[in-house]
Every structure is written in structure tokens, then in C-alpha cells.
PyMOL CGO cylinders between C-alpha atoms (Angstrom):
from pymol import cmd
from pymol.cgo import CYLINDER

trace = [
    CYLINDER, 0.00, 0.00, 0.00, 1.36, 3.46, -1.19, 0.3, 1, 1, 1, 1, 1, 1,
    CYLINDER, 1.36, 3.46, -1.19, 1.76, 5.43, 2.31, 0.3, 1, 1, 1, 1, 1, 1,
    CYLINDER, 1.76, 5.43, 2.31, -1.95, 7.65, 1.40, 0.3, 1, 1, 1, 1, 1, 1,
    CYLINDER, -1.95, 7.65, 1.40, -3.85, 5.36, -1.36, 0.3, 1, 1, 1, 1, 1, 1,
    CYLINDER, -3.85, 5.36, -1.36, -5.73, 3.18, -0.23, 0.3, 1, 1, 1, 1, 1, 1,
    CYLINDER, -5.73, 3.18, -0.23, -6.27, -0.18, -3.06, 0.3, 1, 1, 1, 1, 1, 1,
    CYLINDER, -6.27, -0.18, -3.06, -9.69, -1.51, -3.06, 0.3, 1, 1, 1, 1, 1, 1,
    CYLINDER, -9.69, -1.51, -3.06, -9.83, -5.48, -4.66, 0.3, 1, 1, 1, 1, 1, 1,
    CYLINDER, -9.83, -5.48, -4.66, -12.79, -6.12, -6.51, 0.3, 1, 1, 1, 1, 1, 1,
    CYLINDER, -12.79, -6.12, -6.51, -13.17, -9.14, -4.08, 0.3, 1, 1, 1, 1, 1, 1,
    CYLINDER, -13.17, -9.14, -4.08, -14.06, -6.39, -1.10, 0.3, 1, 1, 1, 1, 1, 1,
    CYLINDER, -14.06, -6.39, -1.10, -16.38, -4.53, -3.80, 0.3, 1, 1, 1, 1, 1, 1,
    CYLINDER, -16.38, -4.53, -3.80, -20.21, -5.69, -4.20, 0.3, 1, 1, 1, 1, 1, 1,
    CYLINDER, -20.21, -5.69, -4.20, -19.96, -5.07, -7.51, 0.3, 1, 1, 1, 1, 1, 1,
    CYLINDER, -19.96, -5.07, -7.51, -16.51, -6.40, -8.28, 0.3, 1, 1, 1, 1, 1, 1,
    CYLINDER, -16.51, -6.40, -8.28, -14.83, -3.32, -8.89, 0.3, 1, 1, 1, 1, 1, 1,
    CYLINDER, -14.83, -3.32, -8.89, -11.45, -2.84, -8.10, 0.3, 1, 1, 1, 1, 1, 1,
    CYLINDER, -11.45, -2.84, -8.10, -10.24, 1.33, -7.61, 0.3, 1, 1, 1, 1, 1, 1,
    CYLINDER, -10.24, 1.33, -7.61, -7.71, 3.00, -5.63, 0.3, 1, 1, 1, 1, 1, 1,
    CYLINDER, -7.71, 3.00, -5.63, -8.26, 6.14, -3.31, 0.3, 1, 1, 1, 1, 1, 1,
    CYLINDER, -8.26, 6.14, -3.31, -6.26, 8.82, -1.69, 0.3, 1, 1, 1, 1, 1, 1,
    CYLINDER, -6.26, 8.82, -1.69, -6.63, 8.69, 2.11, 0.3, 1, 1, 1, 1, 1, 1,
    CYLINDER, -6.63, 8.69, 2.11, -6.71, 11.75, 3.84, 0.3, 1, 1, 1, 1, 1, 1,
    CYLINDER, -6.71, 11.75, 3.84, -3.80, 12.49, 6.51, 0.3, 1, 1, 1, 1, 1, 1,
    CYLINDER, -3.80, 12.49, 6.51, -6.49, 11.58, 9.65, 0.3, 1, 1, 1, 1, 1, 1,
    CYLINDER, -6.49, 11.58, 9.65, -6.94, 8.04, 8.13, 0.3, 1, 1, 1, 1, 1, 1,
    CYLINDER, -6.94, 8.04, 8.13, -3.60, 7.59, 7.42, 0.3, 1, 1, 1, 1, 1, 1,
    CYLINDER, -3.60, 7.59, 7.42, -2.62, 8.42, 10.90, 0.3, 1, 1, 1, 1, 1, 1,
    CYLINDER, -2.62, 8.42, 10.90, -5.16, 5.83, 11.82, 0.3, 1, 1, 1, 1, 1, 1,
    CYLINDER, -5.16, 5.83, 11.82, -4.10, 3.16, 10.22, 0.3, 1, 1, 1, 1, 1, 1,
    CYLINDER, -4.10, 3.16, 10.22, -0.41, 3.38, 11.24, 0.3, 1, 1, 1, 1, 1, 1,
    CYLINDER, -0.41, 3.38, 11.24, -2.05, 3.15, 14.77, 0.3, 1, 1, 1, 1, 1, 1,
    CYLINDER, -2.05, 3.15, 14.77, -4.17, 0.01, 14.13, 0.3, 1, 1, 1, 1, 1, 1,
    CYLINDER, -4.17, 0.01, 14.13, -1.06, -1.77, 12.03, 0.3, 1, 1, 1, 1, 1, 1,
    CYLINDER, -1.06, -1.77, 12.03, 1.16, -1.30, 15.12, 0.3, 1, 1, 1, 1, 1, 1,
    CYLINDER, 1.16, -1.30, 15.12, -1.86, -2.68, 17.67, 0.3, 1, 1, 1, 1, 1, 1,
    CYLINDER, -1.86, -2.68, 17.67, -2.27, -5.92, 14.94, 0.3, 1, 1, 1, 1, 1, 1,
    CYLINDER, -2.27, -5.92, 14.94, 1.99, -6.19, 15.30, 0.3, 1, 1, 1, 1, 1, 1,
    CYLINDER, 1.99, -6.19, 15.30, 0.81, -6.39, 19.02, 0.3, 1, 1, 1, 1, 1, 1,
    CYLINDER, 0.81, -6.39, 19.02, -1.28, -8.99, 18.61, 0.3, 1, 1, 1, 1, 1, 1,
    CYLINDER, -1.28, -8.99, 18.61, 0.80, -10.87, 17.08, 0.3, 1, 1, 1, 1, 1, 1,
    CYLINDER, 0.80, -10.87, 17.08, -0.23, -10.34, 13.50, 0.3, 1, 1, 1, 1, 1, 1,
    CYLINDER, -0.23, -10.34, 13.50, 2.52, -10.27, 10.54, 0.3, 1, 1, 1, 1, 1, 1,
    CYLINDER, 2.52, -10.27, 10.54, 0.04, -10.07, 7.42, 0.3, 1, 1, 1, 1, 1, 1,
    CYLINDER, 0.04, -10.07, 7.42, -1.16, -7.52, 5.46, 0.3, 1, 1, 1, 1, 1, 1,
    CYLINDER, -1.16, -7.52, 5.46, -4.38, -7.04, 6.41, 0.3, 1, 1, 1, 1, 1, 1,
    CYLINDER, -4.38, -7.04, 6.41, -5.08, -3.90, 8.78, 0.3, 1, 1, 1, 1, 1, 1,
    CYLINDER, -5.08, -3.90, 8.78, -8.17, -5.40, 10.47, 0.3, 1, 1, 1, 1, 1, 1,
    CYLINDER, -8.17, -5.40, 10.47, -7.17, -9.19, 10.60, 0.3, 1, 1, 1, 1, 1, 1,
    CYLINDER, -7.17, -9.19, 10.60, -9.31, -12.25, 11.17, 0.3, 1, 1, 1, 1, 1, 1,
    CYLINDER, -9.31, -12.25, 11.17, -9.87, -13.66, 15.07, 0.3, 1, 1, 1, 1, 1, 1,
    CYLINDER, -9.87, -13.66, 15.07, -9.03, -16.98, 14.64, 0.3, 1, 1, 1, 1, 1, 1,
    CYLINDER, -9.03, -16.98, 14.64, -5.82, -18.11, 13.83, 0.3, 1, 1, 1, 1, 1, 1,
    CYLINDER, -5.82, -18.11, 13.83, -7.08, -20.04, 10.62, 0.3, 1, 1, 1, 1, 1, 1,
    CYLINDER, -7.08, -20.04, 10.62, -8.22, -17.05, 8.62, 0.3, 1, 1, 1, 1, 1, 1,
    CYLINDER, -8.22, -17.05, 8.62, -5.10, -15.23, 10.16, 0.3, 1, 1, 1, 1, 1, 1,
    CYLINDER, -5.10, -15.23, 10.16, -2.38, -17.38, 7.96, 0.3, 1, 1, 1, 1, 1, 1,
    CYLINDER, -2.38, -17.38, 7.96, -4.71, -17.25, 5.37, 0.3, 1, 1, 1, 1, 1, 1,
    CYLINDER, -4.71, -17.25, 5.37, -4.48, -13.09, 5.34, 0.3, 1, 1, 1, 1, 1, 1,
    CYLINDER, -4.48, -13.09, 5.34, -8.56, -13.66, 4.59, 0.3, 1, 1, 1, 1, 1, 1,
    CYLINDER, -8.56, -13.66, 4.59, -10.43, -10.42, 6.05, 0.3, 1, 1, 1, 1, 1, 1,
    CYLINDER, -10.43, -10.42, 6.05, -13.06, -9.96, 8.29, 0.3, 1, 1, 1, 1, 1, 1,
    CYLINDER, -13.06, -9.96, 8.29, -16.37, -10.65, 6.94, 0.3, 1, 1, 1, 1, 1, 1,
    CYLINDER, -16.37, -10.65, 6.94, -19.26, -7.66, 7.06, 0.3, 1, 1, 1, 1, 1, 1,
    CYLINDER, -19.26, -7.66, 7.06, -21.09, -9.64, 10.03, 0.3, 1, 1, 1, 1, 1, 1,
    CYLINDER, -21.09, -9.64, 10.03, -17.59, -10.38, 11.68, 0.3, 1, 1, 1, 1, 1, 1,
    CYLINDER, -17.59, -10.38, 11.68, -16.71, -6.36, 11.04, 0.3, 1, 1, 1, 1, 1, 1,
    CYLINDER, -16.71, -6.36, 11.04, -20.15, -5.44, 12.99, 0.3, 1, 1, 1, 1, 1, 1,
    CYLINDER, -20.15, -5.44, 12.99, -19.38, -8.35, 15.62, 0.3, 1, 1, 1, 1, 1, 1,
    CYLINDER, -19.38, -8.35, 15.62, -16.59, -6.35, 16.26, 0.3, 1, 1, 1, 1, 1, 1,
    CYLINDER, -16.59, -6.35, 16.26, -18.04, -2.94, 16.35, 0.3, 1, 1, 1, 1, 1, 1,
    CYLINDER, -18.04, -2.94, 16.35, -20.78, -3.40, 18.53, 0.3, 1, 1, 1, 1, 1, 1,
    CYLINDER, -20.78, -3.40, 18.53, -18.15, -5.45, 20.83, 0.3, 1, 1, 1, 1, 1, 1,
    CYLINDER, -18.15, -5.45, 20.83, -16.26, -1.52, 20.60, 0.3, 1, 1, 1, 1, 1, 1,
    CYLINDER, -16.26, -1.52, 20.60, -18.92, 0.51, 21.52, 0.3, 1, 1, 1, 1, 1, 1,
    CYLINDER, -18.92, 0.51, 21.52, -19.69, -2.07, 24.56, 0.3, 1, 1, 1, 1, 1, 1,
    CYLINDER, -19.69, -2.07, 24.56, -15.89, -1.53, 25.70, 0.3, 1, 1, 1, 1, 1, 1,
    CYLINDER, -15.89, -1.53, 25.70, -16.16, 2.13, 25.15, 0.3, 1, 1, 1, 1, 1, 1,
    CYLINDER, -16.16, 2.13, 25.15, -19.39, 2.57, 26.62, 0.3, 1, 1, 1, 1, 1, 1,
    CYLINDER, -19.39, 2.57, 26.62, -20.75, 4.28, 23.66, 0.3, 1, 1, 1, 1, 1, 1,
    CYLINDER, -20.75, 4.28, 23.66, -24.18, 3.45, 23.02, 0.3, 1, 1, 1, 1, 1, 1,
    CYLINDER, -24.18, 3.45, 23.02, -25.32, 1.19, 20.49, 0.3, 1, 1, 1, 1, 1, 1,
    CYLINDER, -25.32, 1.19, 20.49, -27.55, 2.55, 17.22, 0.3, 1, 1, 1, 1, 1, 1,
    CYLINDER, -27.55, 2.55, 17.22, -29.84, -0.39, 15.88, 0.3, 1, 1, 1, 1, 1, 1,
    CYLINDER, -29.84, -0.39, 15.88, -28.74, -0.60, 11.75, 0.3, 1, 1, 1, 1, 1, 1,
    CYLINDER, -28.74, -0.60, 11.75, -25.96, 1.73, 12.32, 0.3, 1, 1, 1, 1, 1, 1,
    CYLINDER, -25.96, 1.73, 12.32, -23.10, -0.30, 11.71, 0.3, 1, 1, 1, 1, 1, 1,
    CYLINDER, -23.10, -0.30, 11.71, -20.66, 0.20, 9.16, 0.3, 1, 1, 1, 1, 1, 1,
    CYLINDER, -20.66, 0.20, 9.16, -22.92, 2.49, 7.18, 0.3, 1, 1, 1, 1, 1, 1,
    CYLINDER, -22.92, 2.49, 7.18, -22.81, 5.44, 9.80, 0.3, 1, 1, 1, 1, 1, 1,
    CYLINDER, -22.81, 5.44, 9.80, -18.74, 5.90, 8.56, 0.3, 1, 1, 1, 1, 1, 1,
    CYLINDER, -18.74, 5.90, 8.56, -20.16, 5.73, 5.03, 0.3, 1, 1, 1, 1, 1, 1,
    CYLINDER, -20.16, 5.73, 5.03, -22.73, 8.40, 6.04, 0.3, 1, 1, 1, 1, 1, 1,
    CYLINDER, -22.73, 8.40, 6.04, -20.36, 10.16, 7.69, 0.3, 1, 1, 1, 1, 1, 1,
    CYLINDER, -20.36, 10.16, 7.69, -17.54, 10.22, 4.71, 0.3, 1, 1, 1, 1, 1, 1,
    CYLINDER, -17.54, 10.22, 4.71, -19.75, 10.74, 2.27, 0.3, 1, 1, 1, 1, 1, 1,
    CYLINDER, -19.75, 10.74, 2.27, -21.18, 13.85, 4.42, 0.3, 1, 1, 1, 1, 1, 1,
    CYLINDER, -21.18, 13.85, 4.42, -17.52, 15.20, 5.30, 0.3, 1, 1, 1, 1, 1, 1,
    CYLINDER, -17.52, 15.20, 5.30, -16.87, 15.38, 1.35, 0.3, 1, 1, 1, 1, 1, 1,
    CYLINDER, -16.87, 15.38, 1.35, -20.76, 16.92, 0.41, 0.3, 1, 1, 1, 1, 1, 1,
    CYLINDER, -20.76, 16.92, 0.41, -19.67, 19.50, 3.42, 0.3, 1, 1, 1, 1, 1, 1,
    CYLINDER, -19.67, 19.50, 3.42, -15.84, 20.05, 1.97, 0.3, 1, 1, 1, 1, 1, 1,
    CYLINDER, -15.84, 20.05, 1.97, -17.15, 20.39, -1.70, 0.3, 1, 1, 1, 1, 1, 1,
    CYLINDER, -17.15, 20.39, -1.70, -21.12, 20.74, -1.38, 0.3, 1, 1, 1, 1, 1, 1,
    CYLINDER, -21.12, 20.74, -1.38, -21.47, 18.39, -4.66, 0.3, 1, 1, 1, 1, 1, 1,
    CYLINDER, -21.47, 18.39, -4.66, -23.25, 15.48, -4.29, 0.3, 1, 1, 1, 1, 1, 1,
    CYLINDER, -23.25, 15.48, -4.29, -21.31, 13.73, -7.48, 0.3, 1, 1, 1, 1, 1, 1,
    CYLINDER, -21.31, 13.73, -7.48, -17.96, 14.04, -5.61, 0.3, 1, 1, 1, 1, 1, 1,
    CYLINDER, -17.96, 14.04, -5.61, -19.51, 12.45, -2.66, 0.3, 1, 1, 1, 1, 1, 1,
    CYLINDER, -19.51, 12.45, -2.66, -20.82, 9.81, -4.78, 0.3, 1, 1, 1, 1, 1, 1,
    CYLINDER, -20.82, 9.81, -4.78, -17.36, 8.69, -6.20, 0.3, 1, 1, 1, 1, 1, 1,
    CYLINDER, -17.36, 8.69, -6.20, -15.73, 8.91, -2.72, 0.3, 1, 1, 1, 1, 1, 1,
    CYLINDER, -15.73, 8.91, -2.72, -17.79, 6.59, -1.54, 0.3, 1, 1, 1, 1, 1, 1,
    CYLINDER, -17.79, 6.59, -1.54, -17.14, 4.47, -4.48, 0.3, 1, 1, 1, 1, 1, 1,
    CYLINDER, -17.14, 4.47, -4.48, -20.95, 4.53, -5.78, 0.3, 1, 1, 1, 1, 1, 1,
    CYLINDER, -20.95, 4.53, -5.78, -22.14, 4.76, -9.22, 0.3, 1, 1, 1, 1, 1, 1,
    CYLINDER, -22.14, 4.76, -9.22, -25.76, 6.29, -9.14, 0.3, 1, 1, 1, 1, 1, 1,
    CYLINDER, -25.76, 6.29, -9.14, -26.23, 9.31, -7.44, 0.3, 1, 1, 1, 1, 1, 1,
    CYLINDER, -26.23, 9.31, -7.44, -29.84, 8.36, -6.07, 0.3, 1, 1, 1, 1, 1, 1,
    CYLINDER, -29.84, 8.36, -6.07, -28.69, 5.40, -3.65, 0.3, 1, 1, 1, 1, 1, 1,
    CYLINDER, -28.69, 5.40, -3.65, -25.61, 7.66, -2.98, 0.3, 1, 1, 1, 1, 1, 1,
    CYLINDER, -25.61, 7.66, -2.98, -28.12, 10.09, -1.53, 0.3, 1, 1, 1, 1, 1, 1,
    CYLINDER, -28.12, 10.09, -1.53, -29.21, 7.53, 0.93, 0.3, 1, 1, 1, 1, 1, 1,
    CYLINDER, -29.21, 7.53, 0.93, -25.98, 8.31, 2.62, 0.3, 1, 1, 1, 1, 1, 1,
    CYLINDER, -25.98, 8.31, 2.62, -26.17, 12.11, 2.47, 0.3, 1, 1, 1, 1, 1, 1,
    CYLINDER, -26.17, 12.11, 2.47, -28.07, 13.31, 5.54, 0.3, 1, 1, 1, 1, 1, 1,
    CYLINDER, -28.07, 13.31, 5.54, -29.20, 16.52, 6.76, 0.3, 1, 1, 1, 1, 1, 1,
    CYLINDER, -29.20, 16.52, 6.76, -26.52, 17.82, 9.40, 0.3, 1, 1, 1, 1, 1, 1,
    CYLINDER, -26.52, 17.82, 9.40, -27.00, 20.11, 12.46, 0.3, 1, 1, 1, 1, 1, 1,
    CYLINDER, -27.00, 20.11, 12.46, -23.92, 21.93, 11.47, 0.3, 1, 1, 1, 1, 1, 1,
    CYLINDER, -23.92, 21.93, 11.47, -25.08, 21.94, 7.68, 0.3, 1, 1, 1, 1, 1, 1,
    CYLINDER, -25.08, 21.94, 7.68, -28.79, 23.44, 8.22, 0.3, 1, 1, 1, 1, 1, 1,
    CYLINDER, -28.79, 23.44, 8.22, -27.56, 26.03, 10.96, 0.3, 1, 1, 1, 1, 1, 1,
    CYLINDER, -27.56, 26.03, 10.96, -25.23, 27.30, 7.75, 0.3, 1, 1, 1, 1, 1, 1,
    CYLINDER, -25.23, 27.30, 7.75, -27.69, 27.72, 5.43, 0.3, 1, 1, 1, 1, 1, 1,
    CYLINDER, -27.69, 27.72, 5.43, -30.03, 29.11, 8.05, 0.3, 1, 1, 1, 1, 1, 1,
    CYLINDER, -30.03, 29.11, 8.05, -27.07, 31.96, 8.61, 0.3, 1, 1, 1, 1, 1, 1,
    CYLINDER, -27.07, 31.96, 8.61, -26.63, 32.62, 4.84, 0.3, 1, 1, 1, 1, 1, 1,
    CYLINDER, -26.63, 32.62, 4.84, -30.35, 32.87, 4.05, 0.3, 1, 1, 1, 1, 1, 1,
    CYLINDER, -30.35, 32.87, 4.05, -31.69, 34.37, 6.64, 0.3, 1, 1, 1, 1, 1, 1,
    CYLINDER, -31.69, 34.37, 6.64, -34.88, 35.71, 6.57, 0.3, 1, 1, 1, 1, 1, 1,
    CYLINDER, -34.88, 35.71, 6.57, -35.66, 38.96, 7.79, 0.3, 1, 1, 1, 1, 1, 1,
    CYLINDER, -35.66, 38.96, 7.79, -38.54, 39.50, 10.79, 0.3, 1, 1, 1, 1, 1, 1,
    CYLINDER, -38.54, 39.50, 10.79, -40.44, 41.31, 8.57, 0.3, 1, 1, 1, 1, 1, 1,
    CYLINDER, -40.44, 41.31, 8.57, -40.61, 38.39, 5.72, 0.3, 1, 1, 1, 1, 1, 1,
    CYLINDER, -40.61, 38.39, 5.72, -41.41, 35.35, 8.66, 0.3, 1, 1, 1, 1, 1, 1,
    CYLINDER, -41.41, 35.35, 8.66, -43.87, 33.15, 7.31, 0.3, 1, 1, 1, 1, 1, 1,
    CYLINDER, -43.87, 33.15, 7.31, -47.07, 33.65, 9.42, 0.3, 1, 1, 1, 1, 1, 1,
    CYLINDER, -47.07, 33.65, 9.42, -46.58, 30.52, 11.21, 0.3, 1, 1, 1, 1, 1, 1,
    CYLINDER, -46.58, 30.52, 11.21, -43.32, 31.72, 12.56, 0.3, 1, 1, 1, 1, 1, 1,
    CYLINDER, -43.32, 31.72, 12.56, -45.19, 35.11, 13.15, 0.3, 1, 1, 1, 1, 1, 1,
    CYLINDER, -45.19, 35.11, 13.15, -48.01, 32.97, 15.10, 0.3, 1, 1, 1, 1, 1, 1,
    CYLINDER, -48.01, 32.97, 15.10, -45.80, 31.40, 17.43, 0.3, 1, 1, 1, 1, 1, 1,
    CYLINDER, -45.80, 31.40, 17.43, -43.09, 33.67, 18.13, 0.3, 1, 1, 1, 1, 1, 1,
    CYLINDER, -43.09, 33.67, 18.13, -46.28, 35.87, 19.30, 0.3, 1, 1, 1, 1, 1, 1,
    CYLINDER, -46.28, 35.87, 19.30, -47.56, 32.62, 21.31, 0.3, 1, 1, 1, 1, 1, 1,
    CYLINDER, -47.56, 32.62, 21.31, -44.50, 32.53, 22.89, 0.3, 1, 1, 1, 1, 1, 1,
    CYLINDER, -44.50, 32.53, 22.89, -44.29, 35.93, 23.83, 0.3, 1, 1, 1, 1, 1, 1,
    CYLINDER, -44.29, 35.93, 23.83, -47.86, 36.65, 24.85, 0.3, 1, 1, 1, 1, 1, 1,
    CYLINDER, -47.86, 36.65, 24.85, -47.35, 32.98, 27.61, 0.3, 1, 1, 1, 1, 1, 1,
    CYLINDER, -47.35, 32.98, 27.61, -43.96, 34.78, 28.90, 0.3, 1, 1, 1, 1, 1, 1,
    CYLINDER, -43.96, 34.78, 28.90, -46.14, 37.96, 29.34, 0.3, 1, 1, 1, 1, 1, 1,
    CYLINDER, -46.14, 37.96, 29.34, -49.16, 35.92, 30.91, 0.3, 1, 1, 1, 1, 1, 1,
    CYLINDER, -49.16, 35.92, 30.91, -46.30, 34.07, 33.01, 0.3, 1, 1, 1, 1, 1, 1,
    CYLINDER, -46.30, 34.07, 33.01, -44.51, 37.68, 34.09, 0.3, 1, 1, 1, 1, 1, 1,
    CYLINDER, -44.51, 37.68, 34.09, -48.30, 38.95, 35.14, 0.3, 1, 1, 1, 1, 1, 1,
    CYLINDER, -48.30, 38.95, 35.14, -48.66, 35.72, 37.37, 0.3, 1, 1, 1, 1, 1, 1,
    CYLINDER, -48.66, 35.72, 37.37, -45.75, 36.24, 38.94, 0.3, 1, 1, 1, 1, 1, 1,
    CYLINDER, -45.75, 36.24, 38.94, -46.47, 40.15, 39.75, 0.3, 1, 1, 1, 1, 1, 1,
    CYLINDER, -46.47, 40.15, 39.75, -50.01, 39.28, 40.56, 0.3, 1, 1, 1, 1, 1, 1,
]
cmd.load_cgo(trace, "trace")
């Protein structure tokens, strides 16, 4: 493995398609950590996440998705971190694909980081963010005197229930 590429065999690939990908300096960093903690172990192969058992382990053969979760949820026990039913794996694909839609705000770029070929299922991936909507909130902001007369209706709610709670209070 070139120190930030990353080689993807078509045999890890649903589809069977092999690529190569640049790695960005946190993931690299990353890595390097869990090599030396597999050296640890006791591991000489290639593999970064290794097998459990010492049969897969001489046969450099890679954990399998359901092994990979086995794992995670095992993590997140040991961290204390609480578990997310159906989060899995896919919550670092959300969260890739989002960190490139945030770094480039295009979708298509997203879509080939992740390594997908149709932008639709790609979107499945692509969530709303906190961070993201409180953005867009700041650069289209909409003036008090264009609220929407729902906003209008409540923000005068609101206020008339502090002024009925203030009167209570004097009373």
C-alpha cells in the first residue's frame, strides 16, 4: 500500500470493482495506529483489520461484514458508547460521504468517494446535518419582517405565555 492510497480489490467490492483512493492524513494516521496494535497482537500479514481466529489469520482472509459489525458493537460495549440499531458500518459511510458533500457541497464528488455509481442510492448516505442546516439558516436568513405567518403565530404565542407568566408572577 502506497503510504496515502488506499487499493480496493474487486473481491471487497459488491460489484466487483477494483479502484484505488487517496486517504486523507487523519486516516492515514489511523491506520499506522491500528497496524502497530495488529503487530501487538501478534499479527505479521497484510491485512489492517485481521481475522480472530488463527485459521483465517495465515490465510491473510479479512473480516467478513457480520464479523466487522461483531466487532463494532463489541467496541462501543468496551467504550461505553451506546449502540444505534442498523448503524453499523454504514454510519462511517454516512459520515464520509457527508464530510466530502460539506468540503465540496457536490453530491457527485460524494458519490465517487464513496465508491458509488448512481447518485440516487448515494443520496441515501447524504443526511441533513445540524452543522449543515444552521449554515444555510445563517446565509439565508430571513428577515422579521418576511417570517412566514406561522413563525409570526408562534413567536407571538410565545411571547404573549412569557407575558401571561410575568403577570402571574407580579399578581
Amino acid at each position: 500500500m502506497d503510504r496515502r492510497l488506499i487499493e480496493w480489490p474487486s473481491a471487497t467490492d459488491k460489484m466487483g470493482h477494483e479502484r484505488r483512493q487517496a486517504l486523507p492524513r487523519d486516516a492515514v494516521r489511523t491506520l499506522r495506529i491500528a497496524r502497530v496494535w495488529a503487530r501487538r497482537a501478534g499479527y505479521a500479514g497484510d491485512l489492517v483489520f485481521f481475522g480472530a481466529q488463527e485459521r483465517t489469520q495465515t490465510k491473510d482472509k479479512p473480516y467478513t461484514y457480520q464479523a466487522l459489525n461483531a466487532a463494532l458493537l463489541r467496541a462501543e460495549e468496551a467504550a461505553g458508547v451506546p449502540h444505534i440499531a442498523y448503524r453499523a458500518m454504514h454510519g462511517y459511510r454516512r459520515t464520509a460521504g457527508g464530510n466530502v458533500l460539506d468540503a465540496t457541497n457536490d453530491p457527485y464528488q460524494a458519490m465517487e468517494w464513496l465508491g458509488q455509481t448512481d447518485l440516487r442510492s448515494t443520496m441515501r448516505y447524504l443526511k441533513k446535518r445540524d452543522v449543515r442546516q444552521r449554515e444555510l439558516a445563517r446565509i439565508v436568513a430571513v428577515p422579521e419582517h418576511e417570517a412566514k405567518p406561522e413563525q409570526e403565530k408562534a413567536t407571538k404565542t410565545q411571547s404573549a405565555s412569557a407575558k401571561a407568566g410575568r403577570e402571574r408572577v407580579v399578581a
